[in-house]
C-alpha positions in Angstrom: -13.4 -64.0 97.7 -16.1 -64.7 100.4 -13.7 -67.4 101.7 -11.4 -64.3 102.7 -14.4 -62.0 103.1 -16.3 -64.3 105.5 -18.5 -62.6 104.1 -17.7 -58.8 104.8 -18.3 -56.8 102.0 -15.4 -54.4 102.5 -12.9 -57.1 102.7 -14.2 -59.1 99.5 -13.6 -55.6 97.5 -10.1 -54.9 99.4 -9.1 -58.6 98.2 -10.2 -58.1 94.7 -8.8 -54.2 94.0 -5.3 -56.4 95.5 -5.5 -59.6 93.6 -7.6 -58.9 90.2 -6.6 -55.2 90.4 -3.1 -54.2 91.3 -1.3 -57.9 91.1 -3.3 -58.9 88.1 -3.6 -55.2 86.5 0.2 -55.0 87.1 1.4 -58.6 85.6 -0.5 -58.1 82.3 1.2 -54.6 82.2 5.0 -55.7 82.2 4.3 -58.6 80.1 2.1 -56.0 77.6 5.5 -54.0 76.4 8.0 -56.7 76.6 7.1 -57.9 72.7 6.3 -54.5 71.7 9.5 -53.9 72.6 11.4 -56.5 70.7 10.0 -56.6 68.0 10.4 -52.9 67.0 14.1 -53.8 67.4 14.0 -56.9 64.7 11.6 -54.3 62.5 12.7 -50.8 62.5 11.1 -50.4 59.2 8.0 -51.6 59.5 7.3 -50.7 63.3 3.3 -49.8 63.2 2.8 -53.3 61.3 4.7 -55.4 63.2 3.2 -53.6 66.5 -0.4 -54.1 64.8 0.5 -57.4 64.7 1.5 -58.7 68.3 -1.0 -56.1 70.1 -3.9 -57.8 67.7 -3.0 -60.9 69.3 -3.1 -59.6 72.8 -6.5 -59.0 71.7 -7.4 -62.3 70.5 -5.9 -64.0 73.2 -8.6 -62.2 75.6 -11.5 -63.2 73.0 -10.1 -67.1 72.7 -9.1 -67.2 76.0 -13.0 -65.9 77.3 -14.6 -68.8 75.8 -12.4 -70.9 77.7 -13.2 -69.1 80.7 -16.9 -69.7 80.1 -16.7 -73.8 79.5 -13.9 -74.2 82.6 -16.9 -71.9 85.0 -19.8 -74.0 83.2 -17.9 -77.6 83.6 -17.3 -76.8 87.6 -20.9 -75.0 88.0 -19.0 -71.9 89.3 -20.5 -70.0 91.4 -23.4 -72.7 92.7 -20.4 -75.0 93.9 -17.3 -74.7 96.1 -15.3 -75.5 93.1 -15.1 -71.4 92.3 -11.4 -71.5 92.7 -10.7 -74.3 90.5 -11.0 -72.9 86.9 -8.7 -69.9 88.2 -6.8 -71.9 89.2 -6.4 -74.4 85.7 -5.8 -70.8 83.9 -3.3 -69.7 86.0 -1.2 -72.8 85.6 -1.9 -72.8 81.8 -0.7 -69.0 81.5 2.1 -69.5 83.1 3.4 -72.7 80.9 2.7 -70.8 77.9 4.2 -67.6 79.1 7.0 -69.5 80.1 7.7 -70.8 76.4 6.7 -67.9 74.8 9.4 -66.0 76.8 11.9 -68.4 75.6 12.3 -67.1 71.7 11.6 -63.2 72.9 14.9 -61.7 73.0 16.4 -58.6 71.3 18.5 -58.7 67.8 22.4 -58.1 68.5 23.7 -54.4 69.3 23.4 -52.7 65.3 21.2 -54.9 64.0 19.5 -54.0 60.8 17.2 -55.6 58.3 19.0 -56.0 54.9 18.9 -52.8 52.5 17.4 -50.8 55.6 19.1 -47.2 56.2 17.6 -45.7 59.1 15.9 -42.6 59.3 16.5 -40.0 62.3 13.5 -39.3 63.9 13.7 -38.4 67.4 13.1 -35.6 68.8 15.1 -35.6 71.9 18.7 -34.8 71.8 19.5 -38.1 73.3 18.3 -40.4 70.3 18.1 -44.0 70.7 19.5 -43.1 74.7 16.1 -41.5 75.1 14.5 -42.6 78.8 11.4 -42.1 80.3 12.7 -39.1 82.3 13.9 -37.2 79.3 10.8 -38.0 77.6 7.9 -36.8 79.8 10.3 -33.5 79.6 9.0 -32.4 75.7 6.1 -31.1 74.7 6.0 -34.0 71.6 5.2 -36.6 74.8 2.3 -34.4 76.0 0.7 -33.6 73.1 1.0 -37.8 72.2 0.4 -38.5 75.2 -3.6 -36.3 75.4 -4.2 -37.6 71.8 -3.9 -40.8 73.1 -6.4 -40.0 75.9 -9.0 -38.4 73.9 -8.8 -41.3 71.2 -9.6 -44.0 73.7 -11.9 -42.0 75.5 -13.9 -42.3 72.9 -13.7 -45.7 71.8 -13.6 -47.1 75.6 -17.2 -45.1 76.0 -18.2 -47.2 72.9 -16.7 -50.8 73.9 -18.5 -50.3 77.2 -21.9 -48.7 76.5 -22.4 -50.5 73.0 -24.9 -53.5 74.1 -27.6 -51.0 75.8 -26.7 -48.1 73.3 -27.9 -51.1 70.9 -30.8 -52.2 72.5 -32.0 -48.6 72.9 -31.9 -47.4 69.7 -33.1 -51.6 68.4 -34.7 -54.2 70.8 -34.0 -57.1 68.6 -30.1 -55.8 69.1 -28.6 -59.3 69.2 -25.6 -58.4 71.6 -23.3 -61.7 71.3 -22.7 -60.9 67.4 -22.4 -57.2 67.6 -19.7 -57.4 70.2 -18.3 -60.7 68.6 -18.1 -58.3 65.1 -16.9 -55.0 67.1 -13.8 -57.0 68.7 -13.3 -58.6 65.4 -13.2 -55.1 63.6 -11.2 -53.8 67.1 -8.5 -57.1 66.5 -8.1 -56.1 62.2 -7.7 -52.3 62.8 -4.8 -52.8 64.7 -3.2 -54.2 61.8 -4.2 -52.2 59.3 -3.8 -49.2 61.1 0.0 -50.4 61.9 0.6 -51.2 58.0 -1.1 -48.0 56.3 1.4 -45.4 59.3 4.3 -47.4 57.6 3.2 -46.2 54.2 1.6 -42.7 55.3 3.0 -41.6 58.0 2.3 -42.0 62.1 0.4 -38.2 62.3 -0.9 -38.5 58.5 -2.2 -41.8 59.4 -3.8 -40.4 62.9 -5.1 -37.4 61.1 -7.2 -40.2 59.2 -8.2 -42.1 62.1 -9.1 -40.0 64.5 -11.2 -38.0 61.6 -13.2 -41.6 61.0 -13.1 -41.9 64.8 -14.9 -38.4 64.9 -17.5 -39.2 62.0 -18.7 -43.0 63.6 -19.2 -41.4 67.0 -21.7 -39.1 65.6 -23.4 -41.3 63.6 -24.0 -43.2 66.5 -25.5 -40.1 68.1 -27.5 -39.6 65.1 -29.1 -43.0 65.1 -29.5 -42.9 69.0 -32.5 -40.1 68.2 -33.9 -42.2 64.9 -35.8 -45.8 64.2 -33.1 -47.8 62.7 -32.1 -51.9 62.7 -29.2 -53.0 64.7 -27.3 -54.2 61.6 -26.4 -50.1 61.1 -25.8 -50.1 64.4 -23.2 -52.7 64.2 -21.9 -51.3 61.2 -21.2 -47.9 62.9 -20.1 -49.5 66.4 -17.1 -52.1 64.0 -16.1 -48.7 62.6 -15.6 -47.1 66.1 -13.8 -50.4 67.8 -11.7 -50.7 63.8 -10.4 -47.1 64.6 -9.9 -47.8 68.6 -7.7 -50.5 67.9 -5.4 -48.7 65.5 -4.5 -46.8 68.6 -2.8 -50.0 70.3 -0.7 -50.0 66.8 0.0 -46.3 65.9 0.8 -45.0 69.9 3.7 -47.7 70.3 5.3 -46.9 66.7 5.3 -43.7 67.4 6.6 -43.6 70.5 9.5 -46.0 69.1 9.7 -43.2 66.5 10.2 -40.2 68.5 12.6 -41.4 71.8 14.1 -44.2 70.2 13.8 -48.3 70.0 16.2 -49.1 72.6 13.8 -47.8 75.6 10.8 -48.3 73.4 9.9 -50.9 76.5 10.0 -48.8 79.7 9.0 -45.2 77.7 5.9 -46.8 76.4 5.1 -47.9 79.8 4.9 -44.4 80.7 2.9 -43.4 77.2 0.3 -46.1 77.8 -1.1 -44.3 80.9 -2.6 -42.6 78.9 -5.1 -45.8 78.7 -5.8 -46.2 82.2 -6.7 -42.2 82.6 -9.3 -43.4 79.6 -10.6 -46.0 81.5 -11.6 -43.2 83.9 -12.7 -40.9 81.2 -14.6 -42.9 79.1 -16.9 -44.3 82.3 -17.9 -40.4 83.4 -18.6 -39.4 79.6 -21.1 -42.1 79.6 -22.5 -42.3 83.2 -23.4 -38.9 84.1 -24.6 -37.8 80.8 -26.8 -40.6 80.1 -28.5 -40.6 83.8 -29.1 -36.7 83.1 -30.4 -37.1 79.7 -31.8 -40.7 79.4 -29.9 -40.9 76.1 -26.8 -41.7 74.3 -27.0 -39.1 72.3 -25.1 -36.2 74.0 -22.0 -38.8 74.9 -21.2 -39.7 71.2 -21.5 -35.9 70.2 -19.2 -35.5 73.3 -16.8 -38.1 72.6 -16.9 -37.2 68.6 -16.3 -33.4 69.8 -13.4 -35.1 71.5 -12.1 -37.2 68.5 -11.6 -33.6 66.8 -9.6 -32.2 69.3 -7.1 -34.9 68.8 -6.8 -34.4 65.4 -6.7 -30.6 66.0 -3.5 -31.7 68.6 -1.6 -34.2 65.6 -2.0 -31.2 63.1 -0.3 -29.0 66.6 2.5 -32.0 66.0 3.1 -32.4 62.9 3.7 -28.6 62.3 6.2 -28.7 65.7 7.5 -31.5 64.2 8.1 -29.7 60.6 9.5 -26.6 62.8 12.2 -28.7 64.7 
């Protein structure tokens, strides 16, 4: 960057919104769907598990691949050195090979495809079925109401993921931060899958019901324990349960919206569902910043965020009675 800055401050942030931001922002976003999207085609009956599944290794993937990062920026002495470019430049050749052959066995099962002794079970709610597009989707009220739940849920656990370390060391000093993040993501990484495997057996809105409800209770723990002496092992505890529910969105969101507009544009209307996760980018940093300069506390944005785990599952009860009505 200050090799195309020249050192110019605007510049340097221009180049990075373009390359980190939009190029880099965009790439991981097609790639993101594109297994989602098959493999809810080769397992129609077990979409929230398999989706669990791939998404919990999108996850892991970032936690491997950061270690990585850290040796390759140690081993060229980045950023004392001129050598900054030359790690990014080792993992960009390294993503792309394995990309490349990973893209190689992704493809989808032939046209009426089934697993054996499967009978599939109408459940879309647009009038198009399986021929469902991102144009007809955004048109029903089932999108929107998925669609905010999703916003609220990752409010709150996006306020968490970011926040945790200082909420940590303010309520414990001792807080070690490397293992209650390390345990957070691992927690964040399992949820995923279990959350995936129990909407199979319960349901996608009985199974959101749940999470959010958990979702709801962990964030005002944490609020609790923000105003109290307690050790950072609670606080761990409470902050695993927060990312082990925030991951089950990554799980329940696509399965769901596989469930209600169909498999066959699972790819490109997910796209459009998983905005929903960018606006919570936004959300989650003004629930947190604001409050805590006013207050000097954590303890108003985890009732905040809680309060706004309850809406959601005030808004899944709103869908499953629309659903029950339809």
């Amino acid at each position: 960057v200050d090799t195309i800055s020249a050192g110019d401050p605007i510049i340097g942030t221009l180049y990075l919104i373009v390359t980190y931001g939009i190029i880099g922002g965009a790439g991981i976003g097609f790639a993101y769907v594109c297994p989602i999207a098959a493999l809810v085609k080769w397992f129609p009956d077990k979409k929230g598990t398999i989706t669990g599944i791939a998404v919990a290794g999108f996850g892991a993937g970032a936690l491997i691949f950061g270690y990585v990062e850290q040796y390759l920026l140690s081993l060229y002495n980045v950023p004392t050195t001129a050598n900054i470019g030359t790690p990014f430049l080792i993992l960009g050749i390294v993503y792309l090979v394995l990309i490349m052959i990973g893209s190689q066995v992704l493809v989808n099962p032939p046209e009426g495809w089934l697993p054996a002794g499967y009978t599939p079970v109408v459940t879309t709610v647009h009038e198009k079925g399986e021929n469902c597009m991102p144009g007809d989707m955004i048109r029903t009220s089932t999108f929107w109401l998925l669609w905010l739940m999703f916003v609220l849920a990752a409010t709150a656990g996006l306020m968490t993921l970011g926040n945790v370390k200082s909420a940590a060391l303010a309520i414990d000093a001792t807080a070690d931060a490397v293992i209650l993040v390390g345990v957070m993501s691992l927690l964040n990484a399992a949820g995923r899958i279990v959350w995936g495997a129990v909407s199979d057996k319960l349901g996608r809105e009985n199974t959101m019901i749940l999470m959010f409800s958990i979702l709801a209770l962990g964030m005002f723990a944490f609020a609790w324990m923000s105003l109290i002496s307690i050790t950072w092992y609670a606080v761990m505890g409470i902050a695993s349960l927060i990312g082990f529910c925030f991951g089950g969105n990554f799980a329940l969101f696509p399965s769901a919206t596989a469930d209600f507009f169909g498999s066959k544009n699972v790819g490109k209307n997910y796209g459009v569902m998983f905005t929903a996760y960018g606006i919570a980018g936004i959300t989650g940093a003004f629930v947190a910043g604001p409050i805590v300069d006013a207050t000097g506390s954590y303890f108003m944005a985890f009732v905040v965020t809680g309060i706004l785990a309850i809406i959601a599952v005030i808004i899944t009860f709103v869908l499953r009675l629309k659903l029950k009505k339809a």
